[in-house]
N, C-alpha and C positions, 0 to 999 in steps of 0.2 A: 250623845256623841254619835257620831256617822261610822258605820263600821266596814268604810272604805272610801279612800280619797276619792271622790265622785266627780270633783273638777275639773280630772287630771286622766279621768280612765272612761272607757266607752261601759255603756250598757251590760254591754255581751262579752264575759268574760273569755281571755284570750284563751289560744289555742295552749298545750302545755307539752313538753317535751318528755320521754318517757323516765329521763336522769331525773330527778328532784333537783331544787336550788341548793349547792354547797353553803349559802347564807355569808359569803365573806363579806357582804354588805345588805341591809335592808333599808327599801324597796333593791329588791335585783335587780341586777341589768337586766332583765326581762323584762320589764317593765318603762326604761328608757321611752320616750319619742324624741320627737325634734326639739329643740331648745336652740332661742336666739342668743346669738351671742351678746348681743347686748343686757341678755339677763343677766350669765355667765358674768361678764365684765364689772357689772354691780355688785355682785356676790362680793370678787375680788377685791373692790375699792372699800367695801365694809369691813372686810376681816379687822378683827386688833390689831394694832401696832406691836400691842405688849403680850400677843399670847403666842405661843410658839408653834411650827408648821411642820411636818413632813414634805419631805420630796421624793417623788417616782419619776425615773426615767426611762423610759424603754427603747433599746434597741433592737431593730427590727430587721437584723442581719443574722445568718446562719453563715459556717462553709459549707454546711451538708446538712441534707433534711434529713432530721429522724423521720419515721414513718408514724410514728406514736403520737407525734405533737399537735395539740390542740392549739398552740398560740400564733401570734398575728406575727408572721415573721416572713422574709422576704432572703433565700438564699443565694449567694453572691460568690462569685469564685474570682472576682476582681476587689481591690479595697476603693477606687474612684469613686463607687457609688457610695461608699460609708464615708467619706470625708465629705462630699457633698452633703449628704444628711448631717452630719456632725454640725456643719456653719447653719444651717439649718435649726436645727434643735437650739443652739447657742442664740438663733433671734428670737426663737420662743422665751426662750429662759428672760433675754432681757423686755421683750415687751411684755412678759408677765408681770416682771418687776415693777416695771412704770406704774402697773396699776395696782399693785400691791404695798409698794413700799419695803423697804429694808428689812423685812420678815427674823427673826431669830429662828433657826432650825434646830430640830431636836433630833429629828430621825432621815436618812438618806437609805434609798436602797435602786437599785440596778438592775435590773429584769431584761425580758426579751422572749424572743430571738437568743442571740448570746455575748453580753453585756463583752466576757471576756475575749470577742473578735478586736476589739479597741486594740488600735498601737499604744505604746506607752506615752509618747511623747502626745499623744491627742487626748488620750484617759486626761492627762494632770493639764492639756489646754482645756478642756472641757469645765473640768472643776476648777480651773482659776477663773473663768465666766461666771458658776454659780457662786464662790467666793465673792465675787466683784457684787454680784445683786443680790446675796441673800449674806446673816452673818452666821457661821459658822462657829463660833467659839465654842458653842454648849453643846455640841451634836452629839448624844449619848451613844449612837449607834448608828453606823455608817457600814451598809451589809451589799453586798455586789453575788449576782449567782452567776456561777463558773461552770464552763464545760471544758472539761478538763483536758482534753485534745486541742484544746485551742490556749491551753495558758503555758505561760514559760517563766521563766526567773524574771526575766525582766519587767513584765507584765505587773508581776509580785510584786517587785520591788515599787512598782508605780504604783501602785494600790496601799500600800504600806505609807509612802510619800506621801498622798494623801489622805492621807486618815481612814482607810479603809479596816475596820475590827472585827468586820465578821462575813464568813464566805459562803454561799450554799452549793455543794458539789454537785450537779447531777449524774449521781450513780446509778440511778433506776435498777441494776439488777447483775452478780456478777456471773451468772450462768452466762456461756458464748456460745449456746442455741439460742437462748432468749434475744442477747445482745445482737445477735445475726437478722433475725426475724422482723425489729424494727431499726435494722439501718445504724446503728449503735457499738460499734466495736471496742470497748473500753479495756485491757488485761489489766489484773491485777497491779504490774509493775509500774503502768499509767500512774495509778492513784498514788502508790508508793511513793514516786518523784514529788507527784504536786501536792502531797500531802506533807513530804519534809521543805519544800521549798518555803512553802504557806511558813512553817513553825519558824524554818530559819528566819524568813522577813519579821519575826513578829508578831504572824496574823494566826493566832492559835483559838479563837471560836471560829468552828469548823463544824457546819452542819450537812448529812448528808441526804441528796431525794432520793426516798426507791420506790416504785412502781410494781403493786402488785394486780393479778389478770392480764398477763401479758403470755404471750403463747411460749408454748412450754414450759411455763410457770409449773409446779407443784408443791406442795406443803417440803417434800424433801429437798426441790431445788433451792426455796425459799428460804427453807431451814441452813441449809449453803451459805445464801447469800448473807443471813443476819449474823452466822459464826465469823465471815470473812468482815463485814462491817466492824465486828464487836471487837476484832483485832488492832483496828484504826480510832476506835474508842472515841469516834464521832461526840461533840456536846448536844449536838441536838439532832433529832431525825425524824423528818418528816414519810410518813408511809402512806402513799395516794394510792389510790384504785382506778386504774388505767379506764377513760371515758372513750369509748367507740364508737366515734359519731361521723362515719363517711359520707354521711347526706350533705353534712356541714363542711368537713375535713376531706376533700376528696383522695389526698393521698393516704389515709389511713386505711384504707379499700388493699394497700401492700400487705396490712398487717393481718387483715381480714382472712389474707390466703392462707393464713394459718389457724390452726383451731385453736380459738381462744375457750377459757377456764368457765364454764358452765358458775350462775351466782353463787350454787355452795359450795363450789371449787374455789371461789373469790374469797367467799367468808371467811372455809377454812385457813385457807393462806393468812390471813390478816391475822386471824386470830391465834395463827402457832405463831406469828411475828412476834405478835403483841405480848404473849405468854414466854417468849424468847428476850424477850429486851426487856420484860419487865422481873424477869429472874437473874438477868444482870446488873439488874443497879439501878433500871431506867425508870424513870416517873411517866405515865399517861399523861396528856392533856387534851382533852376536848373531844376530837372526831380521830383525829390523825397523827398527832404530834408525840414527841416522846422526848424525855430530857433528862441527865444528870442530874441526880439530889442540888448539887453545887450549883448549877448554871442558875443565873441571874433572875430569866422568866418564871422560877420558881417564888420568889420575893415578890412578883407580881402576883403571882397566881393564890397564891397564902392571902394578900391582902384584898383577894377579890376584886383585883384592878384591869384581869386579864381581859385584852378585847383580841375582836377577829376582826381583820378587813381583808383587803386584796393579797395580802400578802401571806394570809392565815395568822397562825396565834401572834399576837405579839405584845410585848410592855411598853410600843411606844403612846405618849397618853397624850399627843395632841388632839388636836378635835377637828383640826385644818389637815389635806392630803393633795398637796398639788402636783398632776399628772402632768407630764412632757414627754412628747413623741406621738407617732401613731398610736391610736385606740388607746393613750394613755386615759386613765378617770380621774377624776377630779371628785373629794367627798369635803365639801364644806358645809360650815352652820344650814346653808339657804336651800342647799339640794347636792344632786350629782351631776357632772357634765362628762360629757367623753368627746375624747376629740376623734377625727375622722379616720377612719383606721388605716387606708389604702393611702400608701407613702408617697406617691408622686400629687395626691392631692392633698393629703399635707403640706409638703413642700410648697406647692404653687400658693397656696391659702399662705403659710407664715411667711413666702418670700413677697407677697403683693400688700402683707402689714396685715392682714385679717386674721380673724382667729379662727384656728382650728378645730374647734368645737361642733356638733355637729346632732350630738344627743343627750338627752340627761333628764332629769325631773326636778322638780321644784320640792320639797319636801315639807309637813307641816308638821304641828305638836304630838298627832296620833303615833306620824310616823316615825317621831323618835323615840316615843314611850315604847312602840314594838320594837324597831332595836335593840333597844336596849333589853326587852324582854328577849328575844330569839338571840339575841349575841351571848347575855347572862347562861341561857340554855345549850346552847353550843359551847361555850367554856367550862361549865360547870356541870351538865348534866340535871339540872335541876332550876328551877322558879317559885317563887308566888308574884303570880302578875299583879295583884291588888297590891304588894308594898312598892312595887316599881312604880305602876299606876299613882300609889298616893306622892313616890319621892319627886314624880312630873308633875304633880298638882294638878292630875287631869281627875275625874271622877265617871271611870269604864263600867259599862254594864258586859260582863266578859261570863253571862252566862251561855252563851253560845260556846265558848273556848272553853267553858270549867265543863261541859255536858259533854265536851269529846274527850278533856283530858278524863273523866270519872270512866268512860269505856274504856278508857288503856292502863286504868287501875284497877277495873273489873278483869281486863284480859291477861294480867301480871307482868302488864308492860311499866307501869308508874306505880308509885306511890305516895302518898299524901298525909302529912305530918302537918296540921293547925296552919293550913294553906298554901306550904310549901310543896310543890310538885316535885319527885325524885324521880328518874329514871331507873329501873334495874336493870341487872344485868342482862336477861330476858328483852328487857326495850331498846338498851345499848347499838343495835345493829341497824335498830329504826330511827336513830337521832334526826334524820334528815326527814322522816316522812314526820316526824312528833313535834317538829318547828314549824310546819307549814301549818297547824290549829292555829298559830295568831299570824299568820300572812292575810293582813287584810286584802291583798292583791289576787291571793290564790282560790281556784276554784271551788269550793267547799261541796259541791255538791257529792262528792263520792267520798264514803263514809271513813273515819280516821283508820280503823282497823284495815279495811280493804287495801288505804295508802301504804299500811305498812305490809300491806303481805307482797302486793307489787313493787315495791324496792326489794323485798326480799327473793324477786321473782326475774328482778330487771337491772 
């Protein structure tokens, strides 16, 4: 077997960015090129009839830029330009459909920008469109994230109306130095409204995002923030580690003006969080997440069912993820697509009948026997590539990967139980650099142990 897509990729391994890949997909969007649409479109006319789909939306409207924000979003202080996208996005959905067919949904979710700028009365136009081309009866999970300055009762009630069960707040952080520093003015009382409004509608999975390395952060202010959380007794919470990438993001250059948290200032933080939410009640999962004994994705995660994609951890278990809007992704059987990320050429593409699509890759059997490996490892902490390798029916020579994972066992990062790979507690903080040993994409030439000192560095 080939131990990298060589069809698909130049010679000369690509440049690499100083972040590692978060892995919410493999191959990464780093690895993307051009991709015809007319490939994309074949993907789509092959999916099953009978197997069931996620769908992502993205809205790519802010009222106010955080300075923090790494997404594809576009701030608007009129609503003209979001209703115009709206009929927009509505002809994507249906000439998706054309070539799809009456798809059964399992999972919906609502991203951005800020999903919650929607009026009401356009939220529930919008989903009687995907009603109309997709069928809805089975949708186990129907999740929208909220900024919470921007939602109101009524909003709620629209979300409730349509089957909306689970909301992602972004709290990032409730210190008002921190909140000052990236644009973000949230008070307590904020959340308090939108948190009893949510319950009154009905809408009680309530997950909250907090961001930790954000300037004026500290293990005490942190310590703050997860006491004032643990009050609101969130079911799920996600804790990300703020990416500072101004070359990319040029308004993040705001946040810059501030002195951000040196990496063992970062670690710390995370890890009084993590030592704070889990002497509450809370369960770890994966890199980032944390959840009530009760909450649902626990039943996944027991049966070893837990995957990661774009969205992070989740139980939905289609194997289909159709992206709409700007830079939405697309993960089906055939490969990845992304549509074109800058909105006015969106727009022009899905108003002239074209498709929006613009990047992606073609995926083969290697590539999803390592997903499946790096996804298994990012959920669980742990692998044996050889029983994944034999449940794909491939036959891997993965002595190259078992020679770097035996130096992260020698260095008291892993350990190894009759081929099972374990992380300890010790490797725990290098998760991201200990998945990149089976990236058949990634550069191998700088030694596994080195990866991991420079994430601990970077």
């Amino acid at each position: 077997m080939t131990k990298r897509n060589t069809a698909l990729k130049s010679s000369v391994p690509p440049a690499r960015p100083k972040r590692l890949p978060r892995y919410t997909s493999y191959p990464t969007a780093l690895e993307f090129g051009p991709l015809d649409a007319g490939t994309h479109d074949k993907w789509l006319k092959t999916l099953p009839i009978c197997e069931p789909v996620s769908l992502y939306f993205h809205i790519p409207f802010c009222e106010k830029l955080c300075w923090f924000c790494g997404c594809f979003t576009t701030i608007s202080n009129k609503y003209d330009p979001v209703e115009k996208f709206l009929e927009t996005l509505k002809q994507e959905i249906r000439q998706t459909a054309v070539k799809t067919g009456r798809l059964h949904v399992s999972h919906i979710h609502f991203g951005g920008g800020s999903p919650s700028m929607l009026k009401p009365d356009d939220f529930l136009s919008l989903m009687d469109v995907v009603a109309e081309c997709y069928n809805l009866d089975h949708v186990n999970e129907f999740a929208i994230e909220i900024d919470p300055r921007t939602v109101d009762r009524d909003k709620i009630n629209a979300y409730a109306k349509a089957g909306v069960n689970r909301v992602s707040l972004g709290i990032q952080d409730f210190n008002e130095n921190t909140q000052q520093s990236i644009n973000r003015i949230q008070p307590v009382s904020l959340i308090e409204r939108v948190m009893t409004d949510f319950k009154d509608a009905g809408i009680t999975k309530i997950n909250f995002d907090l961001v930790y390395g954000l300037p004026y952060q500290t293990v005490e202010t942190i310590s703050q923030t997860i006491e004032q959380t643990l009050k609101f007794n969130p079911g799920r919470i996600a804790l990300f580690g703020y990416a500072h990438v101004p070359h990319i993001k040029k308004h993040q250059a705001l946040v810059g003006k501030h002195k951000l948290p040196e990496q063992k200032e970062r670690q710390a933080q995370f890890d009084h969080a993590s030592d704070m939410l889990r002497a509450s009640g809370y369960r770890a999962i994966g890199l980032d997440h944390f959840a009530l004994p009760d909450d649902h994705l626990f039943v996944t995660y027991d049966a070893r069912e837990l995957k990661r994609n774009f969205q992070g951890y989740t139980e939905d278990r289609a194997d289909t993820l159709l992206g709409f809007g700007p830079s939405a992704i697309s993960s089906l059987p055939d490969g990845y697509a992304q549509n074109v990320p800058m909105i006015k050429d969106y727009m022009d593409k899905i108003s002239s009948g074209q498709s929006a699509v613009v990047r992606g890759l073609s995926i083969v059997a290697d590539d999803k026997m390592f997903r499946d490996i790096i996804s298994t490892l990012m959920c669980y902490f742990e692998v044996n590539p050889t029983e994944i390798a034999a449940k794909h029916n491939i036959a891997y020579d993965f002595s190259r990967e078992i020679s770097d994972l035996e130096k992260l066992v020698h260095a008291g990062f892993m350990m190894c139980d009759q081929g099972l790979y374990k992380i300890t507690p010790a490797g725990k903080p290098f998760l991201r650099a200990i998945a990149t040993v089976f990236d058949q994409y990634f550069d191998q030439s700088t030694d596994i142990i080195e990866r991991c000192i420079h994430e601990s560095e970077g």
